[in-house]
N, C-alpha and C positions, 0 to 999 in steps of 0.2 A: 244458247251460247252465241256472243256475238262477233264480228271477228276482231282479233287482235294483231297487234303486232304493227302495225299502219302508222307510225306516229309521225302524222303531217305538220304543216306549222298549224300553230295558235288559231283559236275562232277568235269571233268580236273584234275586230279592225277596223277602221273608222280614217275618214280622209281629216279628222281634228287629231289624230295620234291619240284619240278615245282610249278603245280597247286594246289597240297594240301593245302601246306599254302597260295595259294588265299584265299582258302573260310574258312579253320580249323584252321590255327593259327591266321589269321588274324583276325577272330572274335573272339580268344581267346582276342589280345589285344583291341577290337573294346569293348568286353562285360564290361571291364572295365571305360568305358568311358563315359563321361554324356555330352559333349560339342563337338560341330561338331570341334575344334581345335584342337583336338588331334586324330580323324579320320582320319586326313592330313595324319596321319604316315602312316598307310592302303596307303594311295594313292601313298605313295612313294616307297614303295615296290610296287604295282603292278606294276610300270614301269618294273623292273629289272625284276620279272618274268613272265614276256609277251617274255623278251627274252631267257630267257631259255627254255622257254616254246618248243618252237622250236626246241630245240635240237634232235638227235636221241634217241629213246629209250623209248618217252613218253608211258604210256599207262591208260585207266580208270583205277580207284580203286572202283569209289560205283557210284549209280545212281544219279540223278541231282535233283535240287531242285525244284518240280513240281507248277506249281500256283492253287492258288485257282479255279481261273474262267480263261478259257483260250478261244482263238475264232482268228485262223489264218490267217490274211489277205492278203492283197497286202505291206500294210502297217500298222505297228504293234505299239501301244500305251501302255504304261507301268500305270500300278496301283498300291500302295499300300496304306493299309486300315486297322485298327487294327482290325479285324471280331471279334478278343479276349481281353479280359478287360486286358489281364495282362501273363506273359508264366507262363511254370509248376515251379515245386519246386525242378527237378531234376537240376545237376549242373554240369558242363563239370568240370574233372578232372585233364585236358591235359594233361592225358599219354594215353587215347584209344581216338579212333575219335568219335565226338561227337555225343550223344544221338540223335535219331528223336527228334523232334521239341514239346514241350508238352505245351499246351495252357489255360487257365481256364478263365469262364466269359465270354458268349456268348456278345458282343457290337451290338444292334440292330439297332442304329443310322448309328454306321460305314457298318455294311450290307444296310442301303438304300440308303449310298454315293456309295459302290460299284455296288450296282445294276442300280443308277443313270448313271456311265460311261458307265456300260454296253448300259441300253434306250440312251444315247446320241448317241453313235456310232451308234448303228441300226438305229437312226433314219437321222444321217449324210448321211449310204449308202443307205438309203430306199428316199435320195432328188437328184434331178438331177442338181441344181444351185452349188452345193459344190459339188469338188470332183468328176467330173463326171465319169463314167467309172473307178472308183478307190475303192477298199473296205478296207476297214479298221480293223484291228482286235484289240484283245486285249490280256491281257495277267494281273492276275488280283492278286497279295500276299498278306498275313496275315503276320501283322509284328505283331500281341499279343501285340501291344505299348512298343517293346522292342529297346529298340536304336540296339544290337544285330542284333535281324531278322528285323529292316531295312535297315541295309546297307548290310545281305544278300542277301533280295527281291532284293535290287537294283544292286546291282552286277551280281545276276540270271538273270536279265532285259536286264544288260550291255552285258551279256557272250551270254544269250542264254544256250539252254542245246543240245546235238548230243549224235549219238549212238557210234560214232567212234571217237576216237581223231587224225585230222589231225595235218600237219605242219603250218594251217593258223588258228588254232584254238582260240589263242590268239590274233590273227591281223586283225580278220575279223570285218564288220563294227558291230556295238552295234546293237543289238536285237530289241528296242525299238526304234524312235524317240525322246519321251518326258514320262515325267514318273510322272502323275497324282497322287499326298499326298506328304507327309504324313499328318495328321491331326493335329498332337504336332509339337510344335517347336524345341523343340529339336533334335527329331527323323527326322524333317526335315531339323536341322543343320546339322546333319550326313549324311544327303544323300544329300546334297548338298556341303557339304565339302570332301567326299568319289569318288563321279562320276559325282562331278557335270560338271567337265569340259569334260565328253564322253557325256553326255546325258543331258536333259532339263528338272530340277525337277518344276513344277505347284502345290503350293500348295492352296489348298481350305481352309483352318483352320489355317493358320501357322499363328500367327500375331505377333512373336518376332522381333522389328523395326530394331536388328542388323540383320536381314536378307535383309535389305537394303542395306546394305554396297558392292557397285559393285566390291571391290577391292577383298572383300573377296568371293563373291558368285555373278563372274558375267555373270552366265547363269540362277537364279535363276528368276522365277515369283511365282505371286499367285493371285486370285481374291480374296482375302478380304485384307480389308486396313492395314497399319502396324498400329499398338498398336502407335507409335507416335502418331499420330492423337486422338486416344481414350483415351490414360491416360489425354495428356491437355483437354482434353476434360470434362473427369469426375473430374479435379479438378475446372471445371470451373462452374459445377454442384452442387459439395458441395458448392462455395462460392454464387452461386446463392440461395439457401437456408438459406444462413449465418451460417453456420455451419461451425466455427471456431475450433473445437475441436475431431477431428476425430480420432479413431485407424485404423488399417493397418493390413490387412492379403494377405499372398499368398501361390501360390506355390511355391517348393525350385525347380524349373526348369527355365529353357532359359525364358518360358511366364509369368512367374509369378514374375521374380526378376529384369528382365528387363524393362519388365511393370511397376511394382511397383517403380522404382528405377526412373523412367519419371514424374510419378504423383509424387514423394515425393518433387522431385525437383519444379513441376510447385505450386505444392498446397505453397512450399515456399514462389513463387512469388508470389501468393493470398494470402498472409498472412494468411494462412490457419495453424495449430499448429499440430504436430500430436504426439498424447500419445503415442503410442506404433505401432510397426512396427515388424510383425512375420511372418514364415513360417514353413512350413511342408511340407512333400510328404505322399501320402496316404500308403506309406511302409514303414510310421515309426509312430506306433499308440501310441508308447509314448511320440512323440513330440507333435502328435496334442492334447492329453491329456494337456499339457503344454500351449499351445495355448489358449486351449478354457478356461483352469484357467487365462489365462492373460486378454481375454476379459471378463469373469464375474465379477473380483477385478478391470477390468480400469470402468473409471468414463465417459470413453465417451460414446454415446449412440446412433454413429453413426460409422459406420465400412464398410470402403473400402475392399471387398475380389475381390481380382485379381485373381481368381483359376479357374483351369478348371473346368469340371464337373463332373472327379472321384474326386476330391480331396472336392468339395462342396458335394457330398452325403456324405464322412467319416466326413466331416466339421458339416454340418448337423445332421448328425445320434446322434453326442455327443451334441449337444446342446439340443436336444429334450428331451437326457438322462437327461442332468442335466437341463432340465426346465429354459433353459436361454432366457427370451423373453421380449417383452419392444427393442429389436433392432431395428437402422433403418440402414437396407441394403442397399450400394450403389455396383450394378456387372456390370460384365463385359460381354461381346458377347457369353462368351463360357458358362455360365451356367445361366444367367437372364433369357430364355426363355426354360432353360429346360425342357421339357415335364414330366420327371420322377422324377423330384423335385416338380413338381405342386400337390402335395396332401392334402386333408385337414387337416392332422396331419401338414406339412409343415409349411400349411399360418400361425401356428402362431408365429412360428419362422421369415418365407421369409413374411408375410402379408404386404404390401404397399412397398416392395421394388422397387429402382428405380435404373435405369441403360441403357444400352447402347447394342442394338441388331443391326446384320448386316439387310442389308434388302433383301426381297423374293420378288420371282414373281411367283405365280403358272406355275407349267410346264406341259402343258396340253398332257394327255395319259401319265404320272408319273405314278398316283396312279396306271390305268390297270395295266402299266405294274410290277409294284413288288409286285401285288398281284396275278399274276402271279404263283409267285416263288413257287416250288413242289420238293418234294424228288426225284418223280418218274421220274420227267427230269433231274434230275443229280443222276444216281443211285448208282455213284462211288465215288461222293464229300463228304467227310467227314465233311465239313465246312456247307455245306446246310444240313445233317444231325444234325449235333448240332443247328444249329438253330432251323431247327424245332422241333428237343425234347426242348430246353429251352422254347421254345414260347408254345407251347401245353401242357408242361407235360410228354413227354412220350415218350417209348421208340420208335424209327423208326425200328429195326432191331427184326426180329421175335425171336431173343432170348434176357428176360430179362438184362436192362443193369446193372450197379452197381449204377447209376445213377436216375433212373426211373423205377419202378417197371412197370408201366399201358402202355403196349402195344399201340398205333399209331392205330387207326381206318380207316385209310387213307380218312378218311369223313371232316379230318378239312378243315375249310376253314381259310383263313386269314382275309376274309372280318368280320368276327365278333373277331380277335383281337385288342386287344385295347394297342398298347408300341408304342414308338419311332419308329417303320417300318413302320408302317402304319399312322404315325400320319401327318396330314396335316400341322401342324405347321410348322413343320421338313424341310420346303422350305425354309427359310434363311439359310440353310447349303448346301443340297442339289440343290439349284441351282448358289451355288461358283462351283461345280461339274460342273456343265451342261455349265457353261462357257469356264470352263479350258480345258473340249473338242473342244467347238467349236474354241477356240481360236488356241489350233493345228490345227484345221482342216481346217477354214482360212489360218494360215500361212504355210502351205502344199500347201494350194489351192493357194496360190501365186508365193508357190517358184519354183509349178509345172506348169505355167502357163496354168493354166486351163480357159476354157471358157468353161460357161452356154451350155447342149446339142450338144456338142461339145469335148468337152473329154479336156486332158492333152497333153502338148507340149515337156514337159521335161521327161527325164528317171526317171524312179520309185523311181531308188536309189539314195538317197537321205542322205546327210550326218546331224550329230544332229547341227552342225554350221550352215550350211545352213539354218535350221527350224531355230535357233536363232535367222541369220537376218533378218526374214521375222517376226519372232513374236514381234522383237520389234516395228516392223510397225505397227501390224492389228488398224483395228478402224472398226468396224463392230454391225451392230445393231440385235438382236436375235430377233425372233418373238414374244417373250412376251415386245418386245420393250425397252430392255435395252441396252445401246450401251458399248462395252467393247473395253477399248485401257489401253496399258498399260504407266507407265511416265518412265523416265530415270533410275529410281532402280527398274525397272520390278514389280511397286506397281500400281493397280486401284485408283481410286477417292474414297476418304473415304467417304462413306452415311452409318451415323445410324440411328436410331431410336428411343425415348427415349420411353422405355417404363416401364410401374408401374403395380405392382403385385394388380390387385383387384380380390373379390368375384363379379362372374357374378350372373344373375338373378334365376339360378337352384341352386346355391351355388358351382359351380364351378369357379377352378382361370381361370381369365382371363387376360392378356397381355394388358394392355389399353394404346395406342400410343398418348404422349404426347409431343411431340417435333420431329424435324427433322434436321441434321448436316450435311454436307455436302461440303467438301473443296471444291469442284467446283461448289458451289451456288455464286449467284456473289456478288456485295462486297453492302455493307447495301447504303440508299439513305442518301446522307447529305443534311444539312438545314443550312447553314451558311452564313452571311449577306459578310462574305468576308472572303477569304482561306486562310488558312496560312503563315504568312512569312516564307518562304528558310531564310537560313544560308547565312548571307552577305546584309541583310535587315534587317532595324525595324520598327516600326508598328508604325501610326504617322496615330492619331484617324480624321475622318473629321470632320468639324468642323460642328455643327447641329446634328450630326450624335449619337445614342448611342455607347457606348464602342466598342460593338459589329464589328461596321463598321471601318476599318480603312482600309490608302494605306501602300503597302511597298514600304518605300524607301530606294534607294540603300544607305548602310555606304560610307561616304565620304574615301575620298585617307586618306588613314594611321590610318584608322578605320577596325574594323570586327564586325562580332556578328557570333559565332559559334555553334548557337543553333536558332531554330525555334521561331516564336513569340518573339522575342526580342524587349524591350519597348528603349532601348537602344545601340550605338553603343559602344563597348572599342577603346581609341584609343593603340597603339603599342606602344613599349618601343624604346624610344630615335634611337635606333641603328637597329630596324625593321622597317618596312613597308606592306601594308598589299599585300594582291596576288589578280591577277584579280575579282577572286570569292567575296574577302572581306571576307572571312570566316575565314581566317587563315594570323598570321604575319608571314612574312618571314625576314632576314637578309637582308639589304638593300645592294646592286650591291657596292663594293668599286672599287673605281678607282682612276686610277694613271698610268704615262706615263711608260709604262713596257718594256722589250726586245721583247716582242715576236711581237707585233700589230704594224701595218705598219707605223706609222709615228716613232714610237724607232728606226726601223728597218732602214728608209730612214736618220733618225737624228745620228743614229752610223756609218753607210756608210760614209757621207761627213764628220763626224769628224775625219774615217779614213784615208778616202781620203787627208784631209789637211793635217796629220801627218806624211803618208806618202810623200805627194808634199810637204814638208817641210822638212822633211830626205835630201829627193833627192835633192834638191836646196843647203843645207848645205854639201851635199857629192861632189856636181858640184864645188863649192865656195871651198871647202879643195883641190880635184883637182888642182883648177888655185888659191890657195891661195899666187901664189908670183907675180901673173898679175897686173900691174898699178890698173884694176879695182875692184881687190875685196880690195888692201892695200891703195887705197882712204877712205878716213874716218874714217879711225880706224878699220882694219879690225876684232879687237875683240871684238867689239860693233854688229859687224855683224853676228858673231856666236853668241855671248851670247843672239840678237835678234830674232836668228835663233831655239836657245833651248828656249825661254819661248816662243814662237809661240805654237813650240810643245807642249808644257802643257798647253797653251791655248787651243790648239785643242782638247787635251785628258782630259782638268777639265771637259768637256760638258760631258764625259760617265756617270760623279755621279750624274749627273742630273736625270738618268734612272734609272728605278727597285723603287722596292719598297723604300718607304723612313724609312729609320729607327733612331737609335740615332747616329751612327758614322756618317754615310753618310750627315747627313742634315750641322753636324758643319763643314764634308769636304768640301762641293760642294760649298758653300758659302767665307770658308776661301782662298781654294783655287784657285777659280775663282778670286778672288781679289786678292792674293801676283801676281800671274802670270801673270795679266794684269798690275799689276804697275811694275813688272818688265819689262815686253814691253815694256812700254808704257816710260819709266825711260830710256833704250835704246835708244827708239827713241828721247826725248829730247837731250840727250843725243849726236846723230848724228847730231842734229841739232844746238846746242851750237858750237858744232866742225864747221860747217859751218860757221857760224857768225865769230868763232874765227880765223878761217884759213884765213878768208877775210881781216881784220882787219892788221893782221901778216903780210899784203902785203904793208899796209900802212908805209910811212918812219918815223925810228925810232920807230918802236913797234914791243916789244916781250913780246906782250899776249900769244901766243902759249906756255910761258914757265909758266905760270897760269896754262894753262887747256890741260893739257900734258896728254898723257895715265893714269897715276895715278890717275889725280883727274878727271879725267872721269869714271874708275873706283869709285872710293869714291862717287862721283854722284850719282851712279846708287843705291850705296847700302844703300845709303843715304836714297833716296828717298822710296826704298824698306821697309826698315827696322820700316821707319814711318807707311806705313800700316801695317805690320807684328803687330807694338805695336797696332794699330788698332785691328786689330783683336783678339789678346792676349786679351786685355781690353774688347771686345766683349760675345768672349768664358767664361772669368770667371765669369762676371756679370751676363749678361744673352744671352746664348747659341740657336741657333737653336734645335727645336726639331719636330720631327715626329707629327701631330694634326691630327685629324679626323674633316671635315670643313664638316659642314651637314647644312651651310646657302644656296648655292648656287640652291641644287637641295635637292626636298622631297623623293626621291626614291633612292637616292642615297649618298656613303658615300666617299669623297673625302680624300685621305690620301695626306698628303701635307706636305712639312715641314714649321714650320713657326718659321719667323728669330728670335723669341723672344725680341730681344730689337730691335726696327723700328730704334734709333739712329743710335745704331751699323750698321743695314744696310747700313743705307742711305749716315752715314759717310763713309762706303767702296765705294759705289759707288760714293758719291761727292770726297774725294780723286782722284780716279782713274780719274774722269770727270775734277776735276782740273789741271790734268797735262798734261792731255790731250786736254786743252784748251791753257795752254802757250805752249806746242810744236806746234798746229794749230799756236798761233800768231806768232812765235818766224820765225818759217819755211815761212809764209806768208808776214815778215819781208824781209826775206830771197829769195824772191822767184826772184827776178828782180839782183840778183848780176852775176857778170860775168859768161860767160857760160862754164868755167871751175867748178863751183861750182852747178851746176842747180840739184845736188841731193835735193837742198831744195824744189825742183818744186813738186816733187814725194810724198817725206815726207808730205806737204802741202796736196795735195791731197788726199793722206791715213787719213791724219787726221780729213778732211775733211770729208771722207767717215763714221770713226769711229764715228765722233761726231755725225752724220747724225740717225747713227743707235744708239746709245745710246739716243738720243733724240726720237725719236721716240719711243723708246723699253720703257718708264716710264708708255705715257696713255696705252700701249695695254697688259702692264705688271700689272695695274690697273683693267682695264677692262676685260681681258681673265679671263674665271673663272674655276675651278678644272687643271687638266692635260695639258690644253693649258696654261695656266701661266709657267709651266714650259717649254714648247714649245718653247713659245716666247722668255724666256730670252736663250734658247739654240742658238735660231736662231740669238739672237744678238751676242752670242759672237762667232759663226763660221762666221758670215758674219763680224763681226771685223776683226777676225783673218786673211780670205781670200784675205780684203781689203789692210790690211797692207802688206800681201806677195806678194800679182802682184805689188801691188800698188811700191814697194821700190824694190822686188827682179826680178819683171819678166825682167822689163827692162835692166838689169846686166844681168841676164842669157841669152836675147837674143842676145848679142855684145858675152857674154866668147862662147856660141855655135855656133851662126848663122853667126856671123858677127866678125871672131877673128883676121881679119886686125886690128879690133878699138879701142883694146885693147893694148892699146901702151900709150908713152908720151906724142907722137906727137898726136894722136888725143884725150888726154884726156878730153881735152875742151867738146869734145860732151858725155861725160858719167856724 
């Protein structure tokens, strides 16, 4: 042991204002602060002077900040523990450096938590299966429950203290591995928001559930559960009693407003109603005055106190004053089993209170060893001195104190006192302690691969990351047979206990366990004639069978049910469809022949293809436009046949892409003017045939009938009739864009549709008529002299056209969504194609391949 009590100024002082304001300003801004969120700032300054620190010129200015209980090992464990109810009354100034450390309010619970890490450790190096060949020490602070002296303590843990000030003073590794408390939540907000990221703070008592949060605090643990678990808990309490009408007290710190602030919220959900909702700190005695007037004027007569257990004795002490009783208590872990609220003045205030305690396991050789504890073996520690004048009476020191007149006999024993130190109850706290050691000591023993009588494989030194990732592993069972593993936000398995405030058989209170909670208890037995329907099923009863018994059946296609036990399916709106699950409608797939997918893509190709091999045969034919073979026939019949090909080839693009209102009256009108202009050409060469034959005959000048002129007029004749066609079409009734959802249930077909069926059918019976007398007319034609046998060709092109027109009607019928348009694409480039081999290729192969033939004399054969 080493000695305590001594708390001099601050180590690390520096003539640069280095290390002074580590530990002197820094606590200046730290003493203001009640929330571990604004300790962050502390942390961000000691980056910067860690590096100063270094600089030349450092040197001490005062002694270091001694611990309580100290014991030097191999490897050193960090403690802090509020030995004192509360600090002094003296107050830093900050313009001299700050007072020693003044304390009041000896805490006899928190001396049997520290004296418990102390018995764990000794009893870790006194085992040979942990840790073998490794000792352990400790290193043990009084933080007075000041947020203040606990991100002191844990800084003195982080720094360490030396007699000399080096250049690695500030860069050497942290003092401690893991640093055992604080017992408040707040105080252990701040030290886990101060160092938490050097060191591994294990809290035994902390139970504020925002200390969950890994983003914020993600080196923290603790072995008792977070307050999540216990506030639903206890509103699950109230409504199990039916006590719909509750008040609300707490404390004004991290445990008591964060707590509170979970149950207000679940008791919500329980339809639980709450009058009134208050707080206090026990250092403000005219709030709790305020308080306790709020719960003697509320009308409920049932009262959730979320407080710890200074704040229930000042809570306490006023109700007793003002005779407030008829309440029924519902508490929490930190004061339900307090031992020094158990009096009989108390029970008639606390009498049948019920509530929610963590649970204990006796720790055998506990008791020996903290009764133990003697002045005469710390003869330097001021802190075992206070103790034992508070616990006895009297003074330790052979000259009167100001404190205790009656001299110290040194004959006490501890074994006939009767408080919180000595009380066996005191094991639901006390062995959160005895855990949070072992549990470093496991994950040391891991990370040091140690084996059972057999020693350690790794180097001693050991950084505080390293213990982190071994501590999130352990799973390990203690000999009173409790198993300790932590979950993902460094929290144990919540186990409590319910217990109720009675009068035992002597007429003392007694703790009587009436329930047990447990998130890792497993999930209750069901009894159900048949499970649940899933989302995407509904419940369809058998038949004989009660209610009770039913199948689920899947919701048919274009049905859901998106809730459990559904007696029914919905089906989905018009333009939805439901999703594989059935649970949920989605938009149903629209389709239509596009640019991008491979048959648009293969269908734009060969319509460019034609436009171009149609260019080019017209560019060939301008070329040799003065040759016998292209000024047979009317050579302007031949280009003018030559440009509506091309717009035949290129009406087939509006066919693609999406259909909308411009494109559906395009694709239709102009597929029709442009085929009867073809198609008006080619009659057109073919009348010239008959009439040219005719002209040979004696005595006739028909040629002077049907001369260039009125073969022009022909053409534009016959053109102009569709064009009114279609005019008459458009005004009436138009093509437009439709959504076709007959064809398929999943899907939504965008289509255009021709609106008036006449209008169509008249364009394409048109076009199909004139393209049935140039078939006859040419077919007429097809056997006259073989100076004329262009009708041979024409004949056969028409022959081809009619082919695929006829054909194009049933498959134009039958195709259904995207392939209807398909189909009628493919009729009109496979027209197109027909007509240009069919009437041009043959002329292009005499003008290129064969240009002897191209004469007068052999015009017979073209």
């Amino acid at each position: 042991m080493g000695p305590g009590g001594n708390h001099g100024d601050p180590v690390c002082h520096c003539s640069y204002s280095c290390l002074e304001y580590k530990q002197h300003t820094e606590l200046c801004w730290i003493s203001s602060l009640q929330t571990g969120m604004h300790v962050q700032l502390a942390l961000l300054a000691l980056g910067a002077y860690s590096v100063i620190a270094q600089s030349p010129g450092c040197q001490l200015l005062g002694t270091a900040v001694m611990p309580s209980f100290s014991q030097e090992g191999q490897i050193n464990l960090g403690g802090v523990f509020s030995l004192h109810e509360k600090p002094g009354y003296s107050q830093n100034l900050f313009t001299v450096k700050p007072k020693t450390k003044d304390c009041q309010g000896l805490d006899f619970r928190q001396f049997l938590l520290a004296q418990t890490m102390i018995f764990a450790i000794e009893e870790i190096n006194n085992r040979t299966d942990i840790l073998p060949g490794v000792t352990l020490g400790y290193k043990i602070y009084d933080t007075c429950a000041s947020v203040t002296f606990s991100v002191q303590s844990a800084m003195a843990l982080m720094n360490g203290y030396e007699e000399m000030l080096t250049d690695t003073s500030c860069s050497r590794p942290a003092a401690v591995k893991a640093i055992i408390g604080e017992s408040g939540s707040t105080n252990t907000i701040a030290i886990a928001a101060s160092v938490g990221l050097f060191q591994i703070p294990i809290s035994h008592f902390a139970t504020c559930a925002c200390l969950s949060d890994r983003k914020e605090y993600p080196t923290f643990f603790r072995t008792i559960p977070s307050d999540y678990y216990q506030s639903r808990a206890l509103a699950q309490l109230v409504k199990h009693f039916g006590w719909t009408w509750v008040g609300a007290v707490r404390s004004d710190n991290d445990y008591g407003n964060n707590g509170m602030a979970t149950f207000v919220e679940a008791a919500k959900q329980e339809g639980i109603c709450i009058e009134f909702s208050v707080k206090f700190h026990r250092t403000e005695p005219e709030k709790l005055l305020k308080v306790v007037d709020i719960i003697k004027r509320g009308t409920a007569k049932v009262v959730v106190a979320f407080v710890d257990i200074l704040e229930m004795n000042s809570l306490l002490e006023q109700l007793t004053v003002q005779n407030i009783t008829g309440l029924q208590l519902i508490g929490t872990e930190a004061w339900i089993t307090g031992t020094n609220l158990a009096t009989p003045s108390s029970y008639r205030i606390l009498g049948g209170s019920i509530g929610f305690a963590v649970t204990g396991t006796k720790i055998n050789g506990l008791k020996e060893f903290v009764l133990k504890l003697h002045p005469s073996n710390h003869p330097n520690n001021s802190d075992v001195k206070d103790f034992w004048e508070a616990a006895f009476q009297c003074s330790v020191t052979k000259e009167t104190s100001s404190n205790y007149k009656t001299p110290c006999t040194g004959s006490e024993s501890l074994t006939e006192l009767k408080n919180q130190y000595t009380d066996e109850s005191e094991i639901r706290i006390t062995n959160n302690v005895y855990k949070a050691v072992y549990a470093v000591a496991y994950s040391l023993h891991s990370q040091l691969e140690c084996m059972p009588q057999k020693g350690c494989a790794k180097n001693l030194q050991t950084e505080p990351w390293q213990v982190l990732d071994a501590l999130k592993k352990v799973n390990f069972t203690l000999r009173t047979g409790e198993r300790v593993f932590f979950d993902g936000n460094g929290d144990p398995a919540a186990k409590y206990e319910v217990v109720n405030w009675q009068l035992g058989p002597n007429g003392a209170v007694e703790w009587s366990k009436t329930g047990f909670m447990c998130s890792c208890a497993t999930q209750k037995p069901t009894s159900v004639c048949s499970e649940s329907c899933p989302s995407g099923t509904r419940k369809a009863v058998r038949r004989g069978k009660p209610v009770c018994c039913y199948d689920c059946v899947p919701c048919a296609e274009g049905e859901i049910s998106n809730k459990t036990d559904s007696n029914d399916c919905i089906p989905c709106d018009l333009e939805y469809w439901s999703n594989e699950k059935r649970d949920r409608c989605v938009l149903k797939t629209v389709e239509f022949l596009s640019f991008e997918e491979v048959m648009g893509i293969v269908l734009v190709i060969f319509s460019l293809f034609g436009t171009c091999l149609t260019v080019l045969v017209a560019v060939v034919f301008l070329a040799h436009k003065n040759t016998p073979i292209v000024r047979a026939n009317n050579s302007e019949l031949s280009f003018l046949l030559l440009f509506s090909l091309t717009l035949c080839f290129l009406c087939s693009l509006t066919f693609i892409g999406r259909p909308s209102q411009w494109s559906c009256m395009l694709r239709h009108t102009a597929f029709g003017v442009t085929f009867v202009l073809c198609i008006s050409c080619v009659l057109g060469k073919t009348i010239v045939v008959l009439m040219a034959f005719r002209a040979t005959l004696p005595g006739s000048n028909v040629m002077k009938w049907f001369g260039p002129p009125q073969q022009r007029l022909t053409v534009l004749a016959f053109t102009l009739i569709q064009v009114l066609i279609c005019v008459l079409w458009l005004t009436f009734s138009p093509p437009f864009p439709n959504k076709n959802m007959k064809y398929y249930k999943d899907k939504v077909i965008l289509e255009c549709d021709v609106g008036s069926a006449v209008g169509f059918w008249a364009v394409l019976g048109y076009i199909g008529l004139l393209s049935l007398m140039c078939f006859v007319l040419a077919f007429l034609a097809r056997k006259l002299p073989d100076n004329f046998n262009e009708a041979k060709f024409i004949a056969f092109s028409m022959l081809i056209f009619c082919a695929v027109w006829i054909t194009f009607i049933p498959a134009y019928v039958s195709s259904p969504g995207k392939l209807t348009v398909a189909v009628e694409i493919f009729a009109i480039l496979a027209s197109s194609f027909g007509l240009l081999f069919c009437i041009f290729v043959p002329k292009c192969y005499i003008v290129l391949l064969k240009p002897e033939l191209n004469s007068r004399k052999h015009q017979t054969h073209v």
